[in-house]
MILUM-523381 format. One record per residue (C-alpha): residue in one letter; y, x, z; residue number from 1. Coordinates in pm, whole numbers, always signed. Example, Ala and Ser with C-alpha at 12.3 -4.5 7.8 and 13.67 -1.06 7.14 Angstrom:
% residues 2
(a, (-450, +1230, +780), 1)
(s, (-106, +1367, +714), 2)
% end
This chain:
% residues 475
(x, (-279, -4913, +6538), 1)
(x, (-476, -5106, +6786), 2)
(x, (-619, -5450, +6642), 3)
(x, (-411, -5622, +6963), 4)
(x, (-61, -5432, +6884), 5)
(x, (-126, -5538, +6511), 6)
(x, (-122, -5918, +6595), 7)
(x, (+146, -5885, +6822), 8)
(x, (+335, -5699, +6531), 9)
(x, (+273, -5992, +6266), 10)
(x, (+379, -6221, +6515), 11)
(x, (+721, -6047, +6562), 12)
(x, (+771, -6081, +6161), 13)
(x, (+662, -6448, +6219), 14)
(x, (+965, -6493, +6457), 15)
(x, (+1218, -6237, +6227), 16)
(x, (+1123, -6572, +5946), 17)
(x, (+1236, -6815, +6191), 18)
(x, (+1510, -6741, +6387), 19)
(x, (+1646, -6411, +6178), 20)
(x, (+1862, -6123, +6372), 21)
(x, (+2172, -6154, +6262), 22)
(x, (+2183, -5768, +6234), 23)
(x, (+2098, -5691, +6572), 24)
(x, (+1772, -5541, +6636), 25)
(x, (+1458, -5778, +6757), 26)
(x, (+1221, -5732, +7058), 27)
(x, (+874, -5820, +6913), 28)
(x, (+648, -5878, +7240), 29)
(x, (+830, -5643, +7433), 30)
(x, (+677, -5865, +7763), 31)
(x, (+322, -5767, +7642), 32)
(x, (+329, -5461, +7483), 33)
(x, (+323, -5131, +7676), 34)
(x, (+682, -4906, +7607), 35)
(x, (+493, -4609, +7410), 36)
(x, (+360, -4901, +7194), 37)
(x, (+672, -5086, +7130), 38)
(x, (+755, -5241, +6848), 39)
(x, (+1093, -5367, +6692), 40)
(x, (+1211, -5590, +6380), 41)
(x, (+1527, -5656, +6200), 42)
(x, (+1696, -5814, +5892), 43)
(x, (+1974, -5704, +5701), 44)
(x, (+2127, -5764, +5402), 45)
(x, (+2218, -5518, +5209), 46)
(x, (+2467, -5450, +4915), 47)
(x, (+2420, -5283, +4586), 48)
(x, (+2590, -5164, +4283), 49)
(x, (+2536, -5222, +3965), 50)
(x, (+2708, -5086, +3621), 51)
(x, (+2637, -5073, +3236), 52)
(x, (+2467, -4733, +3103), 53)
(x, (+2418, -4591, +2816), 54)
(x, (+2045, -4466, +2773), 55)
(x, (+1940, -4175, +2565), 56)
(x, (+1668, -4286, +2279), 57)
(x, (+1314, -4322, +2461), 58)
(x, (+1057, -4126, +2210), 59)
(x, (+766, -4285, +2141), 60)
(x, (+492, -4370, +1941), 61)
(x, (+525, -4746, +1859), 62)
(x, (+235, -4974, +1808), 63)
(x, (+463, -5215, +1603), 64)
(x, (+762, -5145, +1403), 65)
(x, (+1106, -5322, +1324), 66)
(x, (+1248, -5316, +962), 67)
(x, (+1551, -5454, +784), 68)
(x, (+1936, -5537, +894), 69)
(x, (+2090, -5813, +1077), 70)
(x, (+2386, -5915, +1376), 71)
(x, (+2312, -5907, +1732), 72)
(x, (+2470, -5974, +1996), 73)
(x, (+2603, -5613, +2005), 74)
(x, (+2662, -5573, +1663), 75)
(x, (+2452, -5467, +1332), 76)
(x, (+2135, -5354, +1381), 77)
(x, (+1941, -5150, +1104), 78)
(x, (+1576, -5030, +1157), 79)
(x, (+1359, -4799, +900), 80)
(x, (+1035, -4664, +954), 81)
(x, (+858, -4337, +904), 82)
(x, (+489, -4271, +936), 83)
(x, (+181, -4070, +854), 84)
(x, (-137, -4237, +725), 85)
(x, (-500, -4177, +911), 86)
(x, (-698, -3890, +708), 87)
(x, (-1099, -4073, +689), 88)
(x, (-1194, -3740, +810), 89)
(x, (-1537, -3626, +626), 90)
(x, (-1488, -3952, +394), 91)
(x, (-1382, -3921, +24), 92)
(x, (-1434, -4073, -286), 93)
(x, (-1798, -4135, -345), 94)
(x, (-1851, -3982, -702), 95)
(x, (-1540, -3809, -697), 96)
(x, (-1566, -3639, -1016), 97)
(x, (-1587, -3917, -1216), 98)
(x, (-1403, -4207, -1005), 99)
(x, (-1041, -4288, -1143), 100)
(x, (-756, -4472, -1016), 101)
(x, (-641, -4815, -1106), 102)
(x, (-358, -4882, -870), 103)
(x, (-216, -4820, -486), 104)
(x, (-62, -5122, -268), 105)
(x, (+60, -5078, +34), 106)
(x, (+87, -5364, +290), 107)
(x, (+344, -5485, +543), 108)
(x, (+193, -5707, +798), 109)
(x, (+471, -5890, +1003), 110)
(x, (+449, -6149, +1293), 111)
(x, (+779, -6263, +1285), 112)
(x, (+1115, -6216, +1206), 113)
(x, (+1454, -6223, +1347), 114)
(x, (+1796, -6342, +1214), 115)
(x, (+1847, -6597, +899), 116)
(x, (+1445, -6638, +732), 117)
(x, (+1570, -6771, +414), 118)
(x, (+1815, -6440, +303), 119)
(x, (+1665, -6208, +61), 120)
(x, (+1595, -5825, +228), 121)
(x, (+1476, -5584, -46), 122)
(x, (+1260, -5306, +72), 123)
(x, (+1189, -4954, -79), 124)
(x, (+956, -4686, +24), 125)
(x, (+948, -4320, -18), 126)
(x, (+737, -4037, +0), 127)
(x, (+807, -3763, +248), 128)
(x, (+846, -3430, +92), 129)
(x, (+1011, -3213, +329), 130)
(x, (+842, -3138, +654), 131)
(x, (+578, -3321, +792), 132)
(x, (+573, -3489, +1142), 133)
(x, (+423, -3296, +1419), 134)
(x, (+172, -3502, +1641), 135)
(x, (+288, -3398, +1962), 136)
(x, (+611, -3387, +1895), 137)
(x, (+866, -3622, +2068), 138)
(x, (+1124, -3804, +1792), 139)
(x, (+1402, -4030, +1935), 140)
(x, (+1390, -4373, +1825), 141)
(x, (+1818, -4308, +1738), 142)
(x, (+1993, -4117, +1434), 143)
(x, (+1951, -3849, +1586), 144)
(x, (+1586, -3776, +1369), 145)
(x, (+1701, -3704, +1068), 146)
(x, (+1545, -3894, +745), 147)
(x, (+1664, -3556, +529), 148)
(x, (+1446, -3357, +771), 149)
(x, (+1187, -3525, +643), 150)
(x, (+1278, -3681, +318), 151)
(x, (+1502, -3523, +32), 152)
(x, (+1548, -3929, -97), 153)
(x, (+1547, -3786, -458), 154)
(x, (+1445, -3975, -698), 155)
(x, (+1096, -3838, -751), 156)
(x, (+1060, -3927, -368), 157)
(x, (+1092, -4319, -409), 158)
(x, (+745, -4446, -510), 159)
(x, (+848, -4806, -581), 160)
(x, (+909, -4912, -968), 161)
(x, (+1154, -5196, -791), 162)
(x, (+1282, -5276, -475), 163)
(x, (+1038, -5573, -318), 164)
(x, (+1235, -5832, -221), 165)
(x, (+1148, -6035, +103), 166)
(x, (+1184, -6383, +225), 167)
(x, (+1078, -6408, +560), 168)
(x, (+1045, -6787, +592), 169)
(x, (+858, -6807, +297), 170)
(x, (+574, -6519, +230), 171)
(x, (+496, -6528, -114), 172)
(x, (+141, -6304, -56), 173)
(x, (-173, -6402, +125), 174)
(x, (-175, -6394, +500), 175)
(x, (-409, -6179, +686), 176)
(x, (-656, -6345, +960), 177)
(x, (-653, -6083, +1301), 178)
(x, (-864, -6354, +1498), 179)
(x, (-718, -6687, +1522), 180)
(x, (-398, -6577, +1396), 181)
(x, (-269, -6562, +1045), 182)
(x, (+15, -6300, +965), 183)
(x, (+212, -6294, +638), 184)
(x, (+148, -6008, +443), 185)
(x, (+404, -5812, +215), 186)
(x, (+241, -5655, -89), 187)
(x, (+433, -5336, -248), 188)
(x, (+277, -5207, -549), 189)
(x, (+304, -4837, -578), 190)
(x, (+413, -4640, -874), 191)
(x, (+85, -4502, -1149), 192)
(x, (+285, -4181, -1081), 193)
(x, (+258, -4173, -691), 194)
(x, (-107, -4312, -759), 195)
(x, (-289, -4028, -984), 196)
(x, (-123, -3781, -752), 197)
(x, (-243, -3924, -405), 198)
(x, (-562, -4024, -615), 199)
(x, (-612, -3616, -670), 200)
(x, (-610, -3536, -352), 201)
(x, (-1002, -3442, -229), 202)
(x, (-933, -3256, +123), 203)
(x, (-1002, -3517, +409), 204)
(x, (-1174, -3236, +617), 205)
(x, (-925, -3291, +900), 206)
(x, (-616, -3487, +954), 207)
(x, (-353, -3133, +970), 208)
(x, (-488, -3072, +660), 209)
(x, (-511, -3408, +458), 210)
(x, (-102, -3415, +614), 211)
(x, (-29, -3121, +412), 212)
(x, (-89, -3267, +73), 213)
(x, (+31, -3614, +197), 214)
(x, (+328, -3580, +438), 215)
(x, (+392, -3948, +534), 216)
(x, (+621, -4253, +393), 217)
(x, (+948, -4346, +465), 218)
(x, (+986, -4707, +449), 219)
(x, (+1403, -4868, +469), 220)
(x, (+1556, -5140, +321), 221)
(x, (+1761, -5134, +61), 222)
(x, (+1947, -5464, +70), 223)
(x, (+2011, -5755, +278), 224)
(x, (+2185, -5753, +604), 225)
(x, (+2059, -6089, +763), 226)
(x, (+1691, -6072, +854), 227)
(x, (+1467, -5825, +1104), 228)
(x, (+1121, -5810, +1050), 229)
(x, (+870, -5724, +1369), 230)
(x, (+598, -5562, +1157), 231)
(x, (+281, -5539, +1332), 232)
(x, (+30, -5348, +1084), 233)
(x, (+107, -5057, +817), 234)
(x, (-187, -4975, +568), 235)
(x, (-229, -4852, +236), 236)
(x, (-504, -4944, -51), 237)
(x, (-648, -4703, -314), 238)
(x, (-789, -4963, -588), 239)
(x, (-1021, -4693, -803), 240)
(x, (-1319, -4737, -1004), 241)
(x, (-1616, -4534, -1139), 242)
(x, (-1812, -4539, -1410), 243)
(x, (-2189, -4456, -1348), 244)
(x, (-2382, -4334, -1643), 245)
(x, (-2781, -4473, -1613), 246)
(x, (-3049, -4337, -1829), 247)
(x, (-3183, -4585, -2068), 248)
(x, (-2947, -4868, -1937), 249)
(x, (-2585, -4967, -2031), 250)
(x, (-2294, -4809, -1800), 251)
(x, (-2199, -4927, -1519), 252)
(x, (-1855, -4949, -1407), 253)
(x, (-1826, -5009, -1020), 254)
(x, (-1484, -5123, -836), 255)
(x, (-1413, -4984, -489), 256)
(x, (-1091, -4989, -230), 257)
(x, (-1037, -4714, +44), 258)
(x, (-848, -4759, +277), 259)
(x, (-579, -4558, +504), 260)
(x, (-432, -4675, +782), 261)
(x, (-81, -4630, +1026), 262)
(x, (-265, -4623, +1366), 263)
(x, (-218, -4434, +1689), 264)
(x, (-377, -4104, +1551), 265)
(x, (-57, -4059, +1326), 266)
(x, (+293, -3962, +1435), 267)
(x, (+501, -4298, +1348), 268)
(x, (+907, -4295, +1421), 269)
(x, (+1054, -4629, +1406), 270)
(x, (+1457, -4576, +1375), 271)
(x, (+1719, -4804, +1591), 272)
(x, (+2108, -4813, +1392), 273)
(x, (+2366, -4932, +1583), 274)
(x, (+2687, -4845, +1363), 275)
(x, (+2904, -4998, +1587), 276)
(x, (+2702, -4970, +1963), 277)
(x, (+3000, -4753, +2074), 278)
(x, (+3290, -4978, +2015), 279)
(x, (+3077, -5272, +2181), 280)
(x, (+2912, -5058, +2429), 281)
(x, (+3327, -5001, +2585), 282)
(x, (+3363, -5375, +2539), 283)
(x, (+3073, -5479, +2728), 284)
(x, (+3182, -5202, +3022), 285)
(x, (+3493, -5392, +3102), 286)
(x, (+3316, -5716, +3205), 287)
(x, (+3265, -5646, +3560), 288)
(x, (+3134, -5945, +3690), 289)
(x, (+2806, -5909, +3382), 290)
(x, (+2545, -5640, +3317), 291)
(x, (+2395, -5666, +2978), 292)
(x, (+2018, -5507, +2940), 293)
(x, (+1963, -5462, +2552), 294)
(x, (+1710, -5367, +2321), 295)
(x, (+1622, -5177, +2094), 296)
(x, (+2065, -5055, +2152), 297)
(x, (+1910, -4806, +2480), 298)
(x, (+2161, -5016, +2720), 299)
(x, (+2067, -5075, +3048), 300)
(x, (+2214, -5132, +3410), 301)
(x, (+2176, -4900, +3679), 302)
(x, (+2139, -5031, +4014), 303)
(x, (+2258, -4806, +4303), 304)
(x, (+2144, -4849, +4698), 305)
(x, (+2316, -4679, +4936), 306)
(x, (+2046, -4539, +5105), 307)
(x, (+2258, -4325, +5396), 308)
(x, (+2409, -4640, +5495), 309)
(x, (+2103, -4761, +5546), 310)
(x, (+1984, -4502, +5766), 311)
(x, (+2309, -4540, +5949), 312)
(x, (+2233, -4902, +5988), 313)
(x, (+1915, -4830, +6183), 314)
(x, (+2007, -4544, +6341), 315)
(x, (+2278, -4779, +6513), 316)
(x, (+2013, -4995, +6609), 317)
(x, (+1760, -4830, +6721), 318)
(x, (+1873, -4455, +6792), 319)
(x, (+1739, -4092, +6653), 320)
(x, (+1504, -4205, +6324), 321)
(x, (+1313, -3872, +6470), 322)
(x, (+1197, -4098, +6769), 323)
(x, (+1018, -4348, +6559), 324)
(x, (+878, -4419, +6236), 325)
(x, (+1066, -4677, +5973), 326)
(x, (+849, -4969, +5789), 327)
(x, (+1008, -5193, +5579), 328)
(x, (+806, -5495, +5555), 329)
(x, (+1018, -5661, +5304), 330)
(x, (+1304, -5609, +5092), 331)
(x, (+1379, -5869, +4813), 332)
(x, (+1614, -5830, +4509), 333)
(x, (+1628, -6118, +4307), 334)
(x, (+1829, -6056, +3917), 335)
(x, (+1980, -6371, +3804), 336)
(x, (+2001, -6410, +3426), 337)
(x, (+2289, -6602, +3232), 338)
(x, (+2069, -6790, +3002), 339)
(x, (+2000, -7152, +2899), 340)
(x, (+1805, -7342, +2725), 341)
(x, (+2146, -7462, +2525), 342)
(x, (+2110, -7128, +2320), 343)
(x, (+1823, -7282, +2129), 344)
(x, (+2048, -7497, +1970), 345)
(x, (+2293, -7189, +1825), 346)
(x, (+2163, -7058, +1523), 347)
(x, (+1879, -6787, +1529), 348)
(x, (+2089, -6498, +1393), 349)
(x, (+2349, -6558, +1661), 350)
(x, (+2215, -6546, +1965), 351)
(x, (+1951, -6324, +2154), 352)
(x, (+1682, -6412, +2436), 353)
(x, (+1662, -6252, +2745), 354)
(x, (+1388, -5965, +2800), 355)
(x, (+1028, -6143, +2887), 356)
(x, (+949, -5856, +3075), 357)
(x, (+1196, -5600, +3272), 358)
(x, (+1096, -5291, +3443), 359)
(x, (+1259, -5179, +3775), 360)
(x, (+1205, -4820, +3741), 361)
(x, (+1336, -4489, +3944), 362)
(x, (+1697, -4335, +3722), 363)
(x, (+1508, -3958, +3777), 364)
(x, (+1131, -4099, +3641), 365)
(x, (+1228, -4334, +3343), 366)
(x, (+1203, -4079, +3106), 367)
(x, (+887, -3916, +3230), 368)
(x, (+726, -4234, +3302), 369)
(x, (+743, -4353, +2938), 370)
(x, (+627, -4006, +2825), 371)
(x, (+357, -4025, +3036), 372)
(x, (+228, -4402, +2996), 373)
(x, (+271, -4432, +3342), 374)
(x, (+164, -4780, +3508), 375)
(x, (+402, -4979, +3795), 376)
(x, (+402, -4866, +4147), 377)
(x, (+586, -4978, +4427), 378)
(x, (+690, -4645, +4521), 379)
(x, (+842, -4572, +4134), 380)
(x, (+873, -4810, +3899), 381)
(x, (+828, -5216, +3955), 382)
(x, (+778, -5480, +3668), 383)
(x, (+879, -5865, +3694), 384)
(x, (+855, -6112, +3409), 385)
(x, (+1117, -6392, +3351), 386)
(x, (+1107, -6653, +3584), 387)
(x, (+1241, -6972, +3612), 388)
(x, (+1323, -7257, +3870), 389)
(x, (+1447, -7580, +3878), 390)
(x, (+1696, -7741, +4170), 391)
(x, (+1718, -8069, +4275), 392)
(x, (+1964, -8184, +4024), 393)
(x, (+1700, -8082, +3726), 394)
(x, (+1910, -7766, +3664), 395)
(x, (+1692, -7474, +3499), 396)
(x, (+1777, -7131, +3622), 397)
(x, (+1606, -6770, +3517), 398)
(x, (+1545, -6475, +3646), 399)
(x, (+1378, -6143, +3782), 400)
(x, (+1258, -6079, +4128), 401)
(x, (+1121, -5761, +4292), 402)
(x, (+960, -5673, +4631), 403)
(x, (+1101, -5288, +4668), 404)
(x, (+914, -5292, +5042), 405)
(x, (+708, -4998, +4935), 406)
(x, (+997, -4816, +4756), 407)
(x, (+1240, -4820, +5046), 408)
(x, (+961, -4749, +5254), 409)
(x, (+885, -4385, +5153), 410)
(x, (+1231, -4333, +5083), 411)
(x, (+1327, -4387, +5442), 412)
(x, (+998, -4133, +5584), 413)
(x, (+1069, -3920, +5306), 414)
(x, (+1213, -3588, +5481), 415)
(x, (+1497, -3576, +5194), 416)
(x, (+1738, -3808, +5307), 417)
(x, (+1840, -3930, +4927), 418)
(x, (+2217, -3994, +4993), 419)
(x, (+2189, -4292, +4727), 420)
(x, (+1867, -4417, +4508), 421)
(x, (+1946, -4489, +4128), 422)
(x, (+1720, -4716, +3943), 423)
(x, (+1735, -4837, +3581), 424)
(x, (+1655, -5200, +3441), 425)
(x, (+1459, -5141, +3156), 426)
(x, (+1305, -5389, +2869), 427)
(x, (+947, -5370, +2837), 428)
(x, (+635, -5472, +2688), 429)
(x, (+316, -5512, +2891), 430)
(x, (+6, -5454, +2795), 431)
(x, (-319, -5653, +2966), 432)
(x, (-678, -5661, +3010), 433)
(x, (-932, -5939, +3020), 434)
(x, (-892, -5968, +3358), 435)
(x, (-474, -5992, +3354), 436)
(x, (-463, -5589, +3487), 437)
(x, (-178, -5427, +3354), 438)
(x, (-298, -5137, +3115), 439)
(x, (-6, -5024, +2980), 440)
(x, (+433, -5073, +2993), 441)
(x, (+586, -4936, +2698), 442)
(x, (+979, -5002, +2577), 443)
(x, (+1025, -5325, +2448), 444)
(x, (+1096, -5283, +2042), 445)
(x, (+1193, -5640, +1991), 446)
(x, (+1514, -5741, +1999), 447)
(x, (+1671, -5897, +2374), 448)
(x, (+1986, -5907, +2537), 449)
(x, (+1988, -5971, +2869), 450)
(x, (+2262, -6103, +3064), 451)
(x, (+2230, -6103, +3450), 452)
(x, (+2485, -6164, +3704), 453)
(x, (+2630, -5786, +3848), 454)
(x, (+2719, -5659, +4191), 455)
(x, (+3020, -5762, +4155), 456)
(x, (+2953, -6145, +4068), 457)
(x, (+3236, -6341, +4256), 458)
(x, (+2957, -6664, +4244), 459)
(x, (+2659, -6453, +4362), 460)
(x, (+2654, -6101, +4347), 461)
(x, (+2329, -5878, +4365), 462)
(x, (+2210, -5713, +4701), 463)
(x, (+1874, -5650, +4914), 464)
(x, (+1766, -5873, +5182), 465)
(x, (+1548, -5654, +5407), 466)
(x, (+1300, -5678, +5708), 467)
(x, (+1210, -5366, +5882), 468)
(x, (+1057, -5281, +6175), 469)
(x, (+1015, -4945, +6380), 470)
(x, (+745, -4757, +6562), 471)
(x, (+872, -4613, +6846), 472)
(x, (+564, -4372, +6891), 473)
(x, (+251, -4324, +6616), 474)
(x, (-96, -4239, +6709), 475)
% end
């Protein structure tokens, strides 16, 4: 477009923001602008709907893990863990053949917890002797992996004299330093049984191969229905020593730790329980004028845009969409969320926070945009954090906002005239770089519930205030 039809254009938005069109289309410099160049703006509201949905379990690798038992807001939650341990490929034992074992610990790392700090959680850990994790291959984060696929739970499995018992609040080991932040550390000594055997084990030529011998851990709790914790690191010490014989001088015994690692070269499952999610799921359906967003339960809302009634709406303004070409220059949806700062107050194990970050993502891409590590785009998928304002009477009110201009853009040009677009609300983590870019969006795995107010909210239901403008001819 021609640098004078392109002011002329942003001056015809500039008049759109004052006066509005109350749904009838808008000349912009139709007394300047030659007919073949014409340009015209609108702006509509328009209305959405919104409903509860149940998600299937996203599979993915996590890079932090919950474990224990405790009430949410939609019901008991339980979370166990399994996962594989990095192989130091090429890396054994120095002096192999003379080095012996004295002990193995493995260490929790958590950041926080979630429910009552001060109730005892007992934790137990097993080896996997079944099959072993595949790499590649996608687990769901529900019931539906198996533990017995991977773990017969006998009791030569469990590798834990006693069951380590927990309180959150109060770590009783050392905390670890990762920069300027200190993280309680769990310490689970390992049975002398469990340790000769992983001790014997001298293949670390590649990681398929060190997995063989070693198939992984399954780590649950055994007791204690009251506290979640949000572990952060997984890692496993060999404490071994060997004795060096030196000619002429008294032997020398030398002390040594290896160490192996839960990282992002190992296939880790973290498992969500939800015995009752059902029961509440129906409950939760029958509130019409709420949607509830939840994780780690998989429940989201889907939000639904009529998109032919769009087209309708434009074709009655402005004729044949053939004849011209659509832009929508802005289309706001704003998500208010039910939450106050009174919740603070409640106690911690009986109330949950709403999402700090929620992804606005296409209903036919969410799964294939997780398995991807796919980053936002306004044609696809669109992140917002929680935001918050406050009105002139000091009142405090949150939510989420996106700018779908680009989405409802392409789906307007696109030559499939979608009858409706589906898109799914979505907890998530983000992911940043020094310089605040967005590197990665991955599932939240801490525990939210979300309330917002639904299409149907008789106080101030959800819909899409939009600004468009067409093209009558492009060159």
């Amino acid at each position: 477009m021609k640098l004078r039809n392109l002011v002329y254009f942003l001056l015809g938005l500039f008049a759109v923001a004052l006066s509005g069109c109350d749904n009838n289309a808008l000349d912009a410099g139709v007394s300047t602008l030659d007919t073949e160049d014409e340009i015209r703006v609108c702006a509509d509201t328009f209305a959405i709907t919104s409903v509860l949905q149940e998600g299937s379990a996203i599979n993915l690798t996590p890079d932090s893990f919950l474990l224990g038992e405790c009430d949410t807001r939609l019901g008991t939650l339980r979370a166990d863990l399994l996962t594989q341990l990095s192989c130091p490929e090429g890396n054994g034992y120095p002096y192999a053949d003379r080095a012996e074992v004295d002990s193995i610990v493995l260490y929790l790392y958590y950041q926080n917890y979630y429910g009552d700090g001060y109730a005892p959680l007992g934790i137990s850990v097993y080896e996997l002797d079944r099959e072993t994790m595949d790499y590649n291959t996608p687990y769901p984060s529900d019931t539906t992996t198996n533990i017995l696929t991977f773990c017969s739970l006998e009791d030569s499995t469990r590798i834990t004299e006693h069951t380590r018992i927990v309180i959150a609040k109060e770590p009783a080991d050392s905390a670890y330093v990762s920069g300027d932040e200190y993280i309680p550390c769990i310490k689970i000594p390992l049975t002398d049984q469990f340790a000769k055997r992983f001790f014997s084990i001298k293949d670390f030529s590649s990681q398929e191969a060190f997995n063989q011998n070693f198939k992984g851990l399954y780590i649950t709790s055994e007791f204690g229905g009251s506290t979640m914790l949000y572990v952060k690191e997984i890692c496993m010490a060999v404490y071994y020593h060997v004795l060096l014989n030196r000619q002429n001088q008294p032997d020398t015994i030398v002390q040594d730790t290896k160490m192996f690692y839960a990282n992002s070269e190992v296939r880790q499952v973290n498992r969500y329980i939800y015995p009752y999610r059902e029961a509440i799921l129906s409950e939760l359906q029958q509130q019409t004028d709420t949607n509830y967003i939840s994780s780690p339960a998989n429940i989201y809302t889907r939000l639904s845009l009529r998109m032919d009634s769009i087209r309708q709406k434009i074709r009655n303004q402005f004729g044949d969409m053939d004849k011209y070409r659509v832009y929508v220059n802005r289309a706001n949806l704003t998500i208010d969320v039910l939450y106050s700062l009174d919740a603070l107050s409640v106690p911690r194990d009986q109330w949950d926070q709403p999402a700090a970050n929620m992804l606005l993502v296409k209903a036919n891409q969410m799964e294939s945009f997780f398995a991807k590590n796919e980053l936002p785009s306004d044609t696809s998928a669109i992140v917002s954090s929680l935001m918050s304002q406050v009105d002139s009477l000091g009142n405090t009110s949150y939510y989420y906002s996106y700018d779908l201009s680009g989405l409802l853009t392409q789906q307007l040009r696109s030559e499939e005239e979608l009858k409706e677009l589906d898109l799914i609300l979505v907890p998530v983590s983000v992911e940043t770089t020094t310089s605040s870019t967005v590197s990665a969006i991955k599932p939240s795995q801490t525990i939210s519930a979300t309330h917002i107010r639904s299409a149907n909210n008789p106080i101030q239901p959800m819909n899409i205030e939009m600004v468009y403008s067409v093209f009558n001819h492009l060159r």
